[in-house]
N, C-alpha and C positions, 0 to 999 in steps of 0.2 A: 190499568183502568183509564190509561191517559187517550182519548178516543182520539185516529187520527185527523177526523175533521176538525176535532178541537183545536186542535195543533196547527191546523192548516189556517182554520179560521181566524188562530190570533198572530199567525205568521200574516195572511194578510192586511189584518186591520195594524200590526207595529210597523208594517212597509210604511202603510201611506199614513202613518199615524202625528199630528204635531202637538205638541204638549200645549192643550185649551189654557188659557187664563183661569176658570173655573178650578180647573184640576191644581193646578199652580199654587193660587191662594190656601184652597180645602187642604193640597200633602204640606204648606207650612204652617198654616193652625192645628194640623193633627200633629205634626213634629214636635211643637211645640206643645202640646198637651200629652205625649208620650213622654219628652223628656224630661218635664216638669216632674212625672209619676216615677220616672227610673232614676232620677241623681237621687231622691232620698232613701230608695227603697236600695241600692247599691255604695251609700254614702261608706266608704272608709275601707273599701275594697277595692281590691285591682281592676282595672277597668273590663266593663261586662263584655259579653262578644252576644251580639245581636243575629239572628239572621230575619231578612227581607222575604216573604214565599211570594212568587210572583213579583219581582222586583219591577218588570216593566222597562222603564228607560233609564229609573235611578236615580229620580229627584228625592225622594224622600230615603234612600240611601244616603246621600250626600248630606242634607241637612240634618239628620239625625247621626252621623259622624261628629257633623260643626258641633249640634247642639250638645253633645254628649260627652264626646272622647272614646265614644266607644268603637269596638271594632266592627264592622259589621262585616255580615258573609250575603249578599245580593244572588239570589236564586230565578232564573225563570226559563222555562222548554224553551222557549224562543231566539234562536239566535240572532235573529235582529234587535232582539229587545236589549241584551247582554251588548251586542255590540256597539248602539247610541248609548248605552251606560257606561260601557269602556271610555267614551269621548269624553263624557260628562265626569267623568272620575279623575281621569287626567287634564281637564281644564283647571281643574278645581284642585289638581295635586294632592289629592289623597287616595294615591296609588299605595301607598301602605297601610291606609287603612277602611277598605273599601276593596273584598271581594271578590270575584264573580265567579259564580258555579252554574253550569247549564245542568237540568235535571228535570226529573217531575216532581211535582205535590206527593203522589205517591208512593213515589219509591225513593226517599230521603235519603242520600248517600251519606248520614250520618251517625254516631253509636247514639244511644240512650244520655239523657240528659249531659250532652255536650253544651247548648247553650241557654243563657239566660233570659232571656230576653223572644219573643217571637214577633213580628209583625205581618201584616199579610191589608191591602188597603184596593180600594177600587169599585167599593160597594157591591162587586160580588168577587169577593176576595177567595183567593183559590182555597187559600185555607180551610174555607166553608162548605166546598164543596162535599159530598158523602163520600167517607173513607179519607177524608182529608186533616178531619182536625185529630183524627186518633193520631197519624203517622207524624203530625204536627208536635203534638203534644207528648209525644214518645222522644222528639229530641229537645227539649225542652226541661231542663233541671225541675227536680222536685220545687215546689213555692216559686219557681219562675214564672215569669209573667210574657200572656198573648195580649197583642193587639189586633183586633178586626171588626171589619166597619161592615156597616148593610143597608141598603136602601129603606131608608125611611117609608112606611107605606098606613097613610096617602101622604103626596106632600105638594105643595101650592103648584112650584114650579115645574113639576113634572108630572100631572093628573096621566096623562097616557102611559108612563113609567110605572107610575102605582098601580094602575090597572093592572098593569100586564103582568109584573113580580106578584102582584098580590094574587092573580092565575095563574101562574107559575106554583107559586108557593100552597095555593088548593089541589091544584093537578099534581104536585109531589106527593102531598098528604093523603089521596087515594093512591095513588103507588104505591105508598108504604104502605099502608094499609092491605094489598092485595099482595106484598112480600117482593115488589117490583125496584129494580133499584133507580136512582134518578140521583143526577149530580147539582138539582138544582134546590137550597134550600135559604130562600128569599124571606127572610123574617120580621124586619121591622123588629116591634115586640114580641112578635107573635112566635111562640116555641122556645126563645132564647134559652131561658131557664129551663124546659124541660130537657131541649136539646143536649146544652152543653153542659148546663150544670147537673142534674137529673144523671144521665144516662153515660158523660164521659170524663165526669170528677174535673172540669173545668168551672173554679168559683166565678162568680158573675162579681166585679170587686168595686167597680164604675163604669157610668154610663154619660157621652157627648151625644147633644143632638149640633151638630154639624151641619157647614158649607150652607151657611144662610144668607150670604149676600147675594143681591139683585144682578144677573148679567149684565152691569150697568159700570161703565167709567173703567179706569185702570188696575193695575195692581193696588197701589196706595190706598186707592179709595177703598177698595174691597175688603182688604184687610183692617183698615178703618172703619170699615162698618160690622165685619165678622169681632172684633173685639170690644164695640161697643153696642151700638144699636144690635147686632148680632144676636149677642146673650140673650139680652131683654125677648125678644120676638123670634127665637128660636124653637117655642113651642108651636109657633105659626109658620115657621117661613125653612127649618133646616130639612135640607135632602135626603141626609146622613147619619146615621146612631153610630157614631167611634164606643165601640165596648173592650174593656180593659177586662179581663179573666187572669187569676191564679191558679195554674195547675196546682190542685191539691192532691193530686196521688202522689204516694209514695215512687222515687226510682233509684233507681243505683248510684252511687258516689260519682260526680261529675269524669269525664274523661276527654282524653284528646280527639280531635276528628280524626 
């Protein structure tokens, strides 16, 4: 299902790609509110094994390493994208524990509830894709837990963004409708719960609205404002809905990859 322009197109956008500030700040406050959610729900067990869908370059592979201890496993078609996260994996010395599997969303080269943990981030996170979050959540232990994020729709800073996701996400909605298939499912609030929880026994468990500081000043500041002013006016000013899901179906006794 992986179309090869898709392939082409995110081949060319990881060539010329340089990790924004924006992006920077938003994968360490989502780190840190994924790992917040996984040390208690994992507390007094061996350490979880994660995997990344769509890993990208691997910043939030690395930080959610630091923050955890966990193992993770960093997935993405892209070979450019694997190979700046090979860099960033060995700068940072967590060559044993920090992954990389090149694959699709689709075709998971992995058994049935091998890991615990799922993340998938980028505001249109592969995972989301149609046919994505079944094959997702198929390797994904029973009661284990998905993280993925979605374009907030409308949101201050990106009124042309919102537009267009939120046309995106009506022109799917007649697609399905007419039994058409379409990889594009742009929700905001909109579907979540019929989507995931409704139709594919993914619990909806908590909800981030996210990445609310101003293109404005450095890292420091940013993250200074996402932690404090942030909260407060994040019903006004976040990009991002970060939603936390429990696979609730039943799956087979955990196994090795």
């Amino acid at each position: 299902m992986q179309l090869k322009a898709d392939v082409e197109k995110w081949r060319q956008y990881w060539k010329a790609s340089r990790p924004s500030l924006t992006l920077q700040v938003y994968l360490e406050c989502a780190a840190e509110k994924i790992a917040e959610r996984i040390k208690p729900h994992f507390s007094g067990k061996e350490k979880p094994l994660l995997l990344d869908v769509g890993c990208g370059q691997g910043q939030l592979d690395v930080l959610l390493a630091e923050k955890t201890g966990a193992h993770m496993v960093a997935l993405d078609v892209i070979e450019e994208a694997l190979y700046t996260s090979k860099r960033l994996i060995e700068e940072k010395n967590l060559e044993g524990r920090v992954s990389l599997v090149r694959a699709s969303v689709y075709h998971l080269p992995f058994r049935e509830g091998v890991f615990d943990v799922a993340v998938s981030t980028g505001s249109e996170s592969a995972a989301a894709y149609i046919g994505a979050p079944e094959e997702v959540s198929r390797v994904v232990t029973s009661r284990g837990l998905l993280f993925m994020d979605f374009t907030r729709m409308p949101n201050l800073y990106q009124p042309w963004r919102s537009f267009k996701n939120y046309y995106r996400y009506k022109k799917a909605c007649q697609k399905r409708s007419r039994g058409e298939e379409t990889k594009y499912y742009h929700y905001g609030k909109l579907g979540l719960k019929e989507r995931f929880e409704n139709k594919l026994g993914l619990g909806i468990e908590k909800t981030w609205k996210m990445n609310n500081s101003p293109p404005l000043g450095g890292k420091g500041f940013r993250l200074l404002f996402e932690r404090t002013l942030g909260k407060l006016l994040s019903p006004l000013l976040s990009r991002t809905i970060l939603v936390e899901f429990k696979n609730i179906k039943e799956k087979p006794s955990k196994s090795t990859i």
